[in-house]
VOPAGU-2260 file (C-alpha; in pm, 1 decimal, decimal comma):
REM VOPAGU-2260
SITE   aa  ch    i         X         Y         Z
SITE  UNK   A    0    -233,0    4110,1     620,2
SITE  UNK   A    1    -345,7    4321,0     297,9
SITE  UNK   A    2    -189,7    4038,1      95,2
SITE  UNK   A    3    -379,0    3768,7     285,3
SITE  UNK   A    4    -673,2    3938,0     253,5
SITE  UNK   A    5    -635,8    3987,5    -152,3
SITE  UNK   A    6    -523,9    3648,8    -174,9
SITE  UNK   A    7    -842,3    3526,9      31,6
SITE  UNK   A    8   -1106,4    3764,3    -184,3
SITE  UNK   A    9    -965,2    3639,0    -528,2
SITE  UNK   A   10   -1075,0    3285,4    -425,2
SITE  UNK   A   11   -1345,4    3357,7    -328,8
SITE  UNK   A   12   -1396,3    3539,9    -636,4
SITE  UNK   A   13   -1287,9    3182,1    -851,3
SITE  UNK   A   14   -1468,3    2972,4    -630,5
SITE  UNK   A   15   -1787,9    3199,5    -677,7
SITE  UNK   A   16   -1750,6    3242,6   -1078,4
SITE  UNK   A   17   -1669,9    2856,4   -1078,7
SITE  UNK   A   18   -2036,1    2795,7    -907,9
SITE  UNK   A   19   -2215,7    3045,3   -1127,7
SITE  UNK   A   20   -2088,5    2836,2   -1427,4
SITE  UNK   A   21   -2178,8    2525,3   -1264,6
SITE  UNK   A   22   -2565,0    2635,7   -1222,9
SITE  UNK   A   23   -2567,9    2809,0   -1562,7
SITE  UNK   A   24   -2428,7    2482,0   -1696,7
SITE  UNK   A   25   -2689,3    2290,4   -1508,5
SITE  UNK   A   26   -3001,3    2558,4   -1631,6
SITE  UNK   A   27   -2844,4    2560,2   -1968,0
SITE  UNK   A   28   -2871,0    2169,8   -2014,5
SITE  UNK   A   29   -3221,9    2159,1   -1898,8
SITE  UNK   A   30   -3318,1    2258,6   -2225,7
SITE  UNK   A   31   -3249,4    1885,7   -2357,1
SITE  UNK   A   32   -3306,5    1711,8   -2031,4
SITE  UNK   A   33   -3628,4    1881,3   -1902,2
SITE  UNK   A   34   -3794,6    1913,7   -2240,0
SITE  UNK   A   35   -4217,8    1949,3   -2126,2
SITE  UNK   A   36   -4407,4    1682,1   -2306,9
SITE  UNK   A   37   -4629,6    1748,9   -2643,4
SITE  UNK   A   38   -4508,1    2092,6   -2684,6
SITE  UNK   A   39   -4331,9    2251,3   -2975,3
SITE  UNK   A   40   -3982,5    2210,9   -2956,4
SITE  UNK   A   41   -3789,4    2505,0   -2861,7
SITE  UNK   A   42   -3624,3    2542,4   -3236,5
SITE  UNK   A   43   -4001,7    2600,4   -3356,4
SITE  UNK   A   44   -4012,4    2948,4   -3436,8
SITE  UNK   A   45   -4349,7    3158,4   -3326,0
SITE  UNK   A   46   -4549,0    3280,4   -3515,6
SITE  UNK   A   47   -4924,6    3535,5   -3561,4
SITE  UNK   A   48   -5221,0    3406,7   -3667,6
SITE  UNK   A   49   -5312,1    3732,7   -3832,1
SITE  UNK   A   50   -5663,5    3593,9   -4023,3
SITE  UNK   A   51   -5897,7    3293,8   -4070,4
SITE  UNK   A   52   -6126,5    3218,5   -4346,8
SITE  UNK   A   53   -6335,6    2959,8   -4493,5
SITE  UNK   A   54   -6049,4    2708,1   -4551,4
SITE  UNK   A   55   -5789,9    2953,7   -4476,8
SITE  UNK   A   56   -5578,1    3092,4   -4253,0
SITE  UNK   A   57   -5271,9    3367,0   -4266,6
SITE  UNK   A   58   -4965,8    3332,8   -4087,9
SITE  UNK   A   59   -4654,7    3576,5   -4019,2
SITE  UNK   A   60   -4434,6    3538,2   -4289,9
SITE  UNK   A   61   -4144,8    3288,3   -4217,8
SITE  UNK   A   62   -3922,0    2981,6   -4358,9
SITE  UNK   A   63   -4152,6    2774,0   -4076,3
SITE  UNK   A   64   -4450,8    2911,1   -4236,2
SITE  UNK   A   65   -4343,8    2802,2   -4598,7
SITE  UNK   A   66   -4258,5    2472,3   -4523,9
SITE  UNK   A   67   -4411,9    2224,5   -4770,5
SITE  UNK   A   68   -4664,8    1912,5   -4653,8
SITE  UNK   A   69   -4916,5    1905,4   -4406,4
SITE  UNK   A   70   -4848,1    2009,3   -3989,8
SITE  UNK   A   71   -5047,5    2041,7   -3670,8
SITE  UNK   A   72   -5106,7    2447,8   -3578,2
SITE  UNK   A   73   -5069,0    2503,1   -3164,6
SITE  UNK   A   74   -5134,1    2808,1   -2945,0
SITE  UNK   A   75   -5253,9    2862,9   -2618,7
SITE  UNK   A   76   -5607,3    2724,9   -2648,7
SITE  UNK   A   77   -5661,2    2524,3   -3006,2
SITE  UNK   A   78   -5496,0    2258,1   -3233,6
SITE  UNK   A   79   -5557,5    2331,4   -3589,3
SITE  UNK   A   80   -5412,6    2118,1   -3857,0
SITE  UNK   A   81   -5283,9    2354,7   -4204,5
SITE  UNK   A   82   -5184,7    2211,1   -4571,7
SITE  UNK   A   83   -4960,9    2361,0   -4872,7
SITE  UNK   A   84   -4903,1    2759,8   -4903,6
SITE  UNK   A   85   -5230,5    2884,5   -5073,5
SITE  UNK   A   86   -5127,9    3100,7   -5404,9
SITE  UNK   A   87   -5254,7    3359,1   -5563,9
SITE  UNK   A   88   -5437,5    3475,6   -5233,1
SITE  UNK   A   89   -5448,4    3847,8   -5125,6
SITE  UNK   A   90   -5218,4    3929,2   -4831,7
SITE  UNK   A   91   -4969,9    4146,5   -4735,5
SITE  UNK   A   92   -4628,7    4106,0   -4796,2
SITE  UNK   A   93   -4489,9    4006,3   -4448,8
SITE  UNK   A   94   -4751,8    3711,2   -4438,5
SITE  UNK   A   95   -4835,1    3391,9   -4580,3
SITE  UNK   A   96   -5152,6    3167,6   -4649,0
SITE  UNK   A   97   -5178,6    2829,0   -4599,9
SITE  UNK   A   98   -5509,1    2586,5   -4621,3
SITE  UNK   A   99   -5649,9    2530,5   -4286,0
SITE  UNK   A  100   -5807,4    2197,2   -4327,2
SITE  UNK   A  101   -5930,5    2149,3   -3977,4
SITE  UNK   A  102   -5974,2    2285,6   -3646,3
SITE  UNK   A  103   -5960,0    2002,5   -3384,2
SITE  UNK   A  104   -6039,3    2203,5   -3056,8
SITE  UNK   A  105   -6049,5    2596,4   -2954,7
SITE  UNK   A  106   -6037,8    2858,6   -3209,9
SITE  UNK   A  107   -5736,7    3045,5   -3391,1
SITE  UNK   A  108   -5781,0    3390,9   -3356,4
SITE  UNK   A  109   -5607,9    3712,3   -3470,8
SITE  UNK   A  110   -5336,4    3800,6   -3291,0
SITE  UNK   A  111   -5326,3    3413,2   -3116,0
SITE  UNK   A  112   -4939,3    3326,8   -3107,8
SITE  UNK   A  113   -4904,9    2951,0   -3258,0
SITE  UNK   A  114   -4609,4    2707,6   -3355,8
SITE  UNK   A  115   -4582,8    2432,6   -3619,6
SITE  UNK   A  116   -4598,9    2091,3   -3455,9
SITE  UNK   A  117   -4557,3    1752,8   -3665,8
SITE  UNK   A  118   -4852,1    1616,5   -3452,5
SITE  UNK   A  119   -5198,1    1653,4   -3663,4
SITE  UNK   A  120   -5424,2    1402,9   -3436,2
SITE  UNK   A  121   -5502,9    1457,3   -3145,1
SITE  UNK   A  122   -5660,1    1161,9   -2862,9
SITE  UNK   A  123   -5599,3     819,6   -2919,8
SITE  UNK   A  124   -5693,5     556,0   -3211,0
SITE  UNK   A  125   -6029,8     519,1   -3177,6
SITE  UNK   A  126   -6081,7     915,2   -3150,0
SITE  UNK   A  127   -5842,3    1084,4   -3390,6
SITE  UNK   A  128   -5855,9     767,4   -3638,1
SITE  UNK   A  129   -6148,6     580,9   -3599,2
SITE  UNK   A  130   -5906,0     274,5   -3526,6
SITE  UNK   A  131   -6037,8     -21,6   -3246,2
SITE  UNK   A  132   -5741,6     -46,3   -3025,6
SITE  UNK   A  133   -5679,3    -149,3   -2663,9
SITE  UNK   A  134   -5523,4     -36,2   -2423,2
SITE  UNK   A  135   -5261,2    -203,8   -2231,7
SITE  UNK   A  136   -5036,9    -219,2   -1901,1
SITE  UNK   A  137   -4741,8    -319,5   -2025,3
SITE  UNK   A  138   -4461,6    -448,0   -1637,7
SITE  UNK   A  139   -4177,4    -219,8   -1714,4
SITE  UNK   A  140   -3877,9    -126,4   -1521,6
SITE  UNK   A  141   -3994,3     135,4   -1318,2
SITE  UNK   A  142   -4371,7      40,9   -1324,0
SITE  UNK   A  143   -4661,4       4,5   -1588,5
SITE  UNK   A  144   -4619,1     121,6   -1863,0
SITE  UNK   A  145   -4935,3     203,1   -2061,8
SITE  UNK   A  146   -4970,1     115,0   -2458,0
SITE  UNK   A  147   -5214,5      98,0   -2693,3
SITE  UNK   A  148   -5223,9    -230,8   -2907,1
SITE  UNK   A  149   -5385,0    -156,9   -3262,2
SITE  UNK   A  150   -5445,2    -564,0   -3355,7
SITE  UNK   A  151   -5347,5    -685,9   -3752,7
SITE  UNK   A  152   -5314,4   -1045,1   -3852,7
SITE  UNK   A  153   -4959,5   -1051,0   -3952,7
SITE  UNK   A  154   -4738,4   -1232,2   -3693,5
SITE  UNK   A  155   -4477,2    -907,9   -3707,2
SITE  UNK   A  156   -4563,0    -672,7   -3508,2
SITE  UNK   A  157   -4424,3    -285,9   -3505,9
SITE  UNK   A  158   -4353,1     -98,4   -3188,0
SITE  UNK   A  159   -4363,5     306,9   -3262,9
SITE  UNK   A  160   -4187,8     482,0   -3038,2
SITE  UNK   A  161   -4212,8     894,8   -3012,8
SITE  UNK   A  162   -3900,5    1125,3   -2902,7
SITE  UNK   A  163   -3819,6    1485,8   -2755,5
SITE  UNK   A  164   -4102,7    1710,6   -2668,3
SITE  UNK   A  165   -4343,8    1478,9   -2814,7
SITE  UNK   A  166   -4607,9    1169,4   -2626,7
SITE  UNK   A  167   -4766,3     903,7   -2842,2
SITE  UNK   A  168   -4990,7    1125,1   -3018,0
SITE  UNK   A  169   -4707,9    1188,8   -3292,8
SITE  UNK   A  170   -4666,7     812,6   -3402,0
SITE  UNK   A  171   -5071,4     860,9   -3467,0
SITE  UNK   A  172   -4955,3    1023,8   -3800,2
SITE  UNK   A  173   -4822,0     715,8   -3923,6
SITE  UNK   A  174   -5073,4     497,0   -3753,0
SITE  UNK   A  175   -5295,5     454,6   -4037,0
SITE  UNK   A  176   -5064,2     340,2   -4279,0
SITE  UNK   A  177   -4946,3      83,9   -4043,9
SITE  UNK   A  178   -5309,2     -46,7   -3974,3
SITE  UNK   A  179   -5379,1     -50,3   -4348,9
SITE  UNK   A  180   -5076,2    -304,5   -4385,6
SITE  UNK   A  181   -5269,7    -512,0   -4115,0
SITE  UNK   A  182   -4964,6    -481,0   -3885,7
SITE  UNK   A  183   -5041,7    -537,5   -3541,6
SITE  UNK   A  184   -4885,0    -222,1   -3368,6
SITE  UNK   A  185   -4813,2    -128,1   -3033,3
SITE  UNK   A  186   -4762,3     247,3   -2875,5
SITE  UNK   A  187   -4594,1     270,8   -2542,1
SITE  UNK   A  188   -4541,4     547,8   -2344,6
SITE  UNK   A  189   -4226,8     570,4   -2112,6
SITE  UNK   A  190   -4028,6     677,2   -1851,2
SITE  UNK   A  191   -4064,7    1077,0   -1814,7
SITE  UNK   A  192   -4405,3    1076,0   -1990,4
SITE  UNK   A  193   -4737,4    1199,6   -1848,2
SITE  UNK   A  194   -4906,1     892,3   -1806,4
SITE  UNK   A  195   -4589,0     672,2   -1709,3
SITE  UNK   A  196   -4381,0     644,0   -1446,9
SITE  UNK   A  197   -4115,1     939,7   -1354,7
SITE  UNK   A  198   -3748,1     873,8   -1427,6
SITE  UNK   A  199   -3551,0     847,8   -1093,9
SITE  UNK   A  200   -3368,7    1194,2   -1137,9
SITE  UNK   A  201   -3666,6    1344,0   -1343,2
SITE  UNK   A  202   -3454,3    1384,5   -1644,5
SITE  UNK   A  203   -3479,3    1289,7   -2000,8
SITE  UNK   A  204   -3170,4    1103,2   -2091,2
SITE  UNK   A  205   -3206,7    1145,0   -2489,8
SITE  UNK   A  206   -3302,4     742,0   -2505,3
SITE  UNK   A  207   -2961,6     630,4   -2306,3
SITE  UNK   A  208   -3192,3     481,0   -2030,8
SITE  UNK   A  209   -3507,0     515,7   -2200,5
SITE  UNK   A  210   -3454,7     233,1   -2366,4
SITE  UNK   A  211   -3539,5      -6,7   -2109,8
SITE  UNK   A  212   -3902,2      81,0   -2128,4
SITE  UNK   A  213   -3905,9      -5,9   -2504,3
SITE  UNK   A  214   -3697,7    -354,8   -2414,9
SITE  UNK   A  215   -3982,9    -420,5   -2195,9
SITE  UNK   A  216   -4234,6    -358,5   -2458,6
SITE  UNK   A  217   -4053,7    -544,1   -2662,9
SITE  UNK   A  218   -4051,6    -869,2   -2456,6
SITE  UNK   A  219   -4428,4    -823,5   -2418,9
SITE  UNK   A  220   -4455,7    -809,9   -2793,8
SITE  UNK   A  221   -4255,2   -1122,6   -2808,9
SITE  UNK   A  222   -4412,4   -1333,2   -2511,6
SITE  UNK   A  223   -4803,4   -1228,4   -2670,4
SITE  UNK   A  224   -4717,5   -1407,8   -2977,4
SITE  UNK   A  225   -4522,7   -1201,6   -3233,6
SITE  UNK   A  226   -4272,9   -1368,2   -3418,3
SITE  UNK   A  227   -4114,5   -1100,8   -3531,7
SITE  UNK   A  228   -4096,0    -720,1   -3465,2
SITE  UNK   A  229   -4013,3    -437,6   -3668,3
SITE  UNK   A  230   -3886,3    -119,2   -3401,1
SITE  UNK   A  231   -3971,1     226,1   -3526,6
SITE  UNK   A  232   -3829,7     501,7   -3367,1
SITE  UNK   A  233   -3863,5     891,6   -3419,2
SITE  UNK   A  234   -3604,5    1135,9   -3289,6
SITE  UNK   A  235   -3491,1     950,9   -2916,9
SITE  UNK   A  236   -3727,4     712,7   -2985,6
SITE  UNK   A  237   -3482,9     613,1   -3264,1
SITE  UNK   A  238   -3184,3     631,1   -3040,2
SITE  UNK   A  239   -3384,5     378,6   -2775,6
SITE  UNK   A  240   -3441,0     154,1   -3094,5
SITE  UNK   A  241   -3098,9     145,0   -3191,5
SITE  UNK   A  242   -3002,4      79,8   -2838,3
SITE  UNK   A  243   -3252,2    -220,4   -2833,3
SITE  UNK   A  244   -3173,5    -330,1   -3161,0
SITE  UNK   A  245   -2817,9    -395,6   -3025,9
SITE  UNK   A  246   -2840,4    -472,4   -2630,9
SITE  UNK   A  247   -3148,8    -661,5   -2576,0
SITE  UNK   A  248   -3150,9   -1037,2   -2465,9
SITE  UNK   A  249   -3478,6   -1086,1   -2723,3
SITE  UNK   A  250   -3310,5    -870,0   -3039,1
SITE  UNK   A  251   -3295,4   -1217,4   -3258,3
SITE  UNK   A  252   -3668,6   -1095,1   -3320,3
SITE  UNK   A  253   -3590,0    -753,7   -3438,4
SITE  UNK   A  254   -3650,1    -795,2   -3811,5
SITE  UNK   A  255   -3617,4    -429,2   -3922,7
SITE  UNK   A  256   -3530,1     -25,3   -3786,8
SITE  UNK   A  257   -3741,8     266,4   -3883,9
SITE  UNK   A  258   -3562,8     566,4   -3796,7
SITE  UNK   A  259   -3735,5     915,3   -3801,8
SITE  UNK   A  260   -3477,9    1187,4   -3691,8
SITE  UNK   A  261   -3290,2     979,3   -3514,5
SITE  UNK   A  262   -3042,8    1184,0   -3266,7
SITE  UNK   A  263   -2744,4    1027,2   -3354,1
SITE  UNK   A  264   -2548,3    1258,5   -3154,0
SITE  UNK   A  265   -2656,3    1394,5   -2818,0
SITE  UNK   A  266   -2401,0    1665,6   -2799,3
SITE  UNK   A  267   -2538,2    1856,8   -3123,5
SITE  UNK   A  268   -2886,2    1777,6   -2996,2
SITE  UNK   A  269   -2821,4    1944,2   -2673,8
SITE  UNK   A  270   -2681,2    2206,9   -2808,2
SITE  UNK   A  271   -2936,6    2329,1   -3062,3
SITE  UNK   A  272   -3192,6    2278,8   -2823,9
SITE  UNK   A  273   -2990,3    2494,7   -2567,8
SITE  UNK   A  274   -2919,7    2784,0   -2840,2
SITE  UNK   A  275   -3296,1    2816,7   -2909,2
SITE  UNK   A  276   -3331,2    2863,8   -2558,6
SITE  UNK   A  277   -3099,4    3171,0   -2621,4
SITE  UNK   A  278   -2810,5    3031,8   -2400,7
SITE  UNK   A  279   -2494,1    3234,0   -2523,2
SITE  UNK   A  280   -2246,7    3052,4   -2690,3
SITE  UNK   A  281   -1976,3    3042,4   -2413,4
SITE  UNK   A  282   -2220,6    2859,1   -2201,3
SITE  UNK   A  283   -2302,3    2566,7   -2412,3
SITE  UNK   A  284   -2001,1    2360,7   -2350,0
SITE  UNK   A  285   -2040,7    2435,0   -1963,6
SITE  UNK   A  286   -2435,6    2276,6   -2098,2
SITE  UNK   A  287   -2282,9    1966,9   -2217,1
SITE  UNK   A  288   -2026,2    1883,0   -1917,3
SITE  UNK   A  289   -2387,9    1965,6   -1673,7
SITE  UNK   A  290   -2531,2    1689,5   -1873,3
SITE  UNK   A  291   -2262,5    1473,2   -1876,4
SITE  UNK   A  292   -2244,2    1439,8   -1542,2
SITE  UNK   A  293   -2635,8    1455,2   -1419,6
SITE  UNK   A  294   -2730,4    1201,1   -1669,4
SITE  UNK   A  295   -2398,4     977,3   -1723,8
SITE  UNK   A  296   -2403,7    1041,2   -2109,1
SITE  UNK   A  297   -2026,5    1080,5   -2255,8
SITE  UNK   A  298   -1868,2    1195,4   -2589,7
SITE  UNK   A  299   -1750,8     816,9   -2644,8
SITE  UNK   A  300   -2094,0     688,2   -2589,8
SITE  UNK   A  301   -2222,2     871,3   -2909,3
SITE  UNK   A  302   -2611,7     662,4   -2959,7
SITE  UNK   A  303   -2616,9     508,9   -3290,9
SITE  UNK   A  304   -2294,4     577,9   -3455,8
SITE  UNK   A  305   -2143,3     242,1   -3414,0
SITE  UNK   A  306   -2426,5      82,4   -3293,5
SITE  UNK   A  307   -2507,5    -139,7   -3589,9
SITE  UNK   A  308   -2194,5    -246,6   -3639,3
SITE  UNK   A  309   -2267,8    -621,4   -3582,4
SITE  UNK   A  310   -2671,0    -554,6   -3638,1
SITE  UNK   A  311   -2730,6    -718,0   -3997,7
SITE  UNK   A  312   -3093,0    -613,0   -4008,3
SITE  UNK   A  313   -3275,2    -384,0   -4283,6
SITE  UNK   A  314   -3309,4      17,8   -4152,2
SITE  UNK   A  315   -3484,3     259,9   -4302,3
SITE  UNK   A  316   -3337,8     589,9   -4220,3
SITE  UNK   A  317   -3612,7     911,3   -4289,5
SITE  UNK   A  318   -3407,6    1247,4   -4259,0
SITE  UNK   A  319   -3307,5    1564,5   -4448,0
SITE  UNK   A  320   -3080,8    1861,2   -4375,8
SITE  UNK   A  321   -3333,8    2133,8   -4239,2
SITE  UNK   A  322   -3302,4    1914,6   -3939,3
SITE  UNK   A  323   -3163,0    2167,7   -3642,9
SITE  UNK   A  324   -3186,0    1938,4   -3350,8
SITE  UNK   A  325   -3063,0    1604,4   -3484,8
SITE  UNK   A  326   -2774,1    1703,6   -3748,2
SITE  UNK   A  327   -2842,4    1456,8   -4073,2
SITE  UNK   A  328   -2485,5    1460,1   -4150,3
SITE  UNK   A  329   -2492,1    1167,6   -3891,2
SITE  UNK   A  330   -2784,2     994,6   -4044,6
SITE  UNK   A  331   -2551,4    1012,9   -4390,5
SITE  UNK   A  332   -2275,7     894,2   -4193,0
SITE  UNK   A  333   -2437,2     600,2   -4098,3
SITE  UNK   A  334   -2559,2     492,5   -4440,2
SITE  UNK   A  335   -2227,9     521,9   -4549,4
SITE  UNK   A  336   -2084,4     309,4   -4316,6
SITE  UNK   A  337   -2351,9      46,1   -4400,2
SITE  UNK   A  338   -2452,1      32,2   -4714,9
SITE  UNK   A  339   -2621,4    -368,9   -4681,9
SITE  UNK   A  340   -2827,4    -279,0   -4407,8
SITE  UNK   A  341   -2903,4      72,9   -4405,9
SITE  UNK   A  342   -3123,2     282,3   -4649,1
SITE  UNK   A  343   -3147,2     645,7   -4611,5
SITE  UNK   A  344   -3441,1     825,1   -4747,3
SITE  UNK   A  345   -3345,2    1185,9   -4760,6
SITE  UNK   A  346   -3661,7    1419,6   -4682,5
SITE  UNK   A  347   -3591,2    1835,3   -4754,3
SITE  UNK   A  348   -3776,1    2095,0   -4603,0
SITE  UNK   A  349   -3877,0    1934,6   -4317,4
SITE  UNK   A  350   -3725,9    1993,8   -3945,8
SITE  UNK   A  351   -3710,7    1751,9   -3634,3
SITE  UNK   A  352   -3926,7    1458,6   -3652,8
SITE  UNK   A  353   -4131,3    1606,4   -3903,7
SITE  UNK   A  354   -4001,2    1395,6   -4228,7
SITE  UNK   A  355   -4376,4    1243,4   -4256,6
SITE  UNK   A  356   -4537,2    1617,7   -4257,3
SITE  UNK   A  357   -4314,2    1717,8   -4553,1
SITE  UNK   A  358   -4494,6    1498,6   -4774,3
SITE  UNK   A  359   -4714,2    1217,1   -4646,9
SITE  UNK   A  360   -4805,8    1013,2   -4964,1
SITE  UNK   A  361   -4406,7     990,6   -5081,2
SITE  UNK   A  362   -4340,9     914,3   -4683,3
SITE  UNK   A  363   -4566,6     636,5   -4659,8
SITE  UNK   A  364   -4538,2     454,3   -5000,1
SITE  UNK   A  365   -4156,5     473,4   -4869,1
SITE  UNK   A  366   -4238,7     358,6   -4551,8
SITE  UNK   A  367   -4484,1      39,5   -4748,9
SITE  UNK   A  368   -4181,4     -76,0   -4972,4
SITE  UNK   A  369   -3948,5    -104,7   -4640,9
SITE  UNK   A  370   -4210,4    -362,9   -4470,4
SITE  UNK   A  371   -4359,2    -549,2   -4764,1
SITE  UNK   A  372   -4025,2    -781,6   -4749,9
SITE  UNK   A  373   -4041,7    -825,0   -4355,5
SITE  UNK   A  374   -4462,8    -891,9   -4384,5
């Protein structure tokens, strides 16, 4: 009886640790597949504002805080936008100064906690640019799917596409430079967004379905006169292009890939945005299984890797190695393996989806020699 009874409890026992993985496998992977929209990533370190001048204001010192180029500033309850590390000003040792060149709402205080973001607008076209736009309803999948349509007089068109953590406010960076080239551009939302519709299992599924959305965009893009359409894509939003690029029934119009970050391999990706989360180690592969099986994304499924293998079309890869989230050694990879098609421009100092913030002016003159062949 003893012996039934041991045998009974140590099942119990393996049943009950093999449930406690399975939920901290589920919580673990919800840091890639519940990812709250236009908030820092979780990799973003924190940081103090510990002063504010004219101009100026001092952050805790850290490698996030010396990054070169230009970034968006968000705590609590304001948006700031900060250029270079100021030199030669007075503070302490454990802190750095950097230019505050705006404040766009609330006020950084001392003591506010903040994080870098690569967004530095804030609104729409018309308010954070100055740029006549419309918006649209674009029949999608799932439902509308809103867009704004910036209008050029070139008959290619370029569809911007934001990724993790971020809504269309990001692809406002690069906005400009796209308007300037008289580009008529379009900005979708999708699935899992605030202002579109809800994915059916309310998870993000790093671009896998995603993709639809921008296939649908696409289409409209195609059926409201473009003749050809350039797809740019930053961090999943690269991963939905590349999935476009090679699956869609209206691709024959795809006349160039911009690719921003592009997460090239969802395992890594999930990973590094577990670990910031401060999963432990041992749980992270119990994180990837989760995800496997509440999303349907598999190891031999990897988005990207041999996804242009039969797409002869120009790409413009922007990356660099401080990436954390989406490992550039896969960007590199890719260039490799495609050396007609695929340019890579390698960006340092700059992590996820930030590769325009590191240095704007070398970004977009980049960016300018990629589409002055497809204009």
């Amino acid at each position: 009886m003893r012996t039934v009874t041991a045998t009974a409890a140590a099942v119990t026992a393996v049943i009950g640790a093999g449930a406690a993985a399975v939920v901290a496998g589920r919580f673990a992977s919800d840091a890639a597949l519940r990812i709250p929209s236009g908030r820092p990533l979780p990799t973003e370190p924190g940081l103090t504002v510990h002063a504010t001048a004219a101009g100026q204001v001092t952050l805790t010192r850290d490698l996030a805080a010396l990054r070169p180029g230009r970034y968006g500033l968000v705590g609590e309850r304001f948006h700031a936008v900060v250029g270079p590390v100021l030199h030669g000003t007075d503070h302490s040792a454990d802190t750095v100064v950097r230019r505050l060149e705006r404040v766009t709402y609330g006020t950084p205080e001392p003591g506010d906690r903040a994080r870098f973001t690569p967004n530095v607008h804030v609104g729409d076209p018309g308010t954070a640019l100055g740029v006549d736009h419309t918006v649209l309803d674009v029949p999608g999948e799932l439902g509308p799917l809103p867009a704004w349509f910036v209008p050029g007089n070139r008959d290619t068109w370029v569809i911007a596409v934001h990724g993790l953590g971020a809504t269309r406010e990001h692809v406002l960076n690069v906005l400009d430079a796209l308007h300037r080239h008289q580009f008529p551009v379009l900005v979708p939302a999708y699935r899992g967004d605030p202002e579109a519709p809800r994915s059916p299992d309310g998870l993000n599924h790093l671009g896998e379905t995603e993709w639809r959305d921008l296939d649908a965009v696409l289409r409209h893009a195609v059926d409201s006169g473009a003749r050809k359409v350039v797809l740019y894509g930053f961090s999943t939003g690269a991963t939905m292009a590349l999935r476009a690029a090679a699956c869609s029934e209206v691709r024959e119009r795809i006349a160039g890939l911009l690719l921003d970050s592009p997460v090239l391999d969802w395992e890594s990706t999930l990973r590094a945005l577990a670990g910031a989360r401060r999963t432990p180690g041992v749980l992270l592969p119990l994180a990837v299984r989760a995800a496997q099986g509440r999303t349907g994304l598999y190891g031999d499924r990897r988005p990207g890797l041999a996804r242009l293998d039969g797409i002869a079309i120009p790409t413009q890869i922007f990356h660099g190695p401080d990436d954390t989230v989406a490992p550039w050694r896969f960007s590199r990879r890719l260039a490799a393996a495609h050396p007609n098609t695929v340019t890579l421009q390698t960006v340092r100092g700059a992590p996820h989806a930030a590769m325009w913030n590191a240095d704007p002016a070398a970004y977009e003159e980049s960016l300018r020699r990629f589409l002055v062949p497809l204009m």
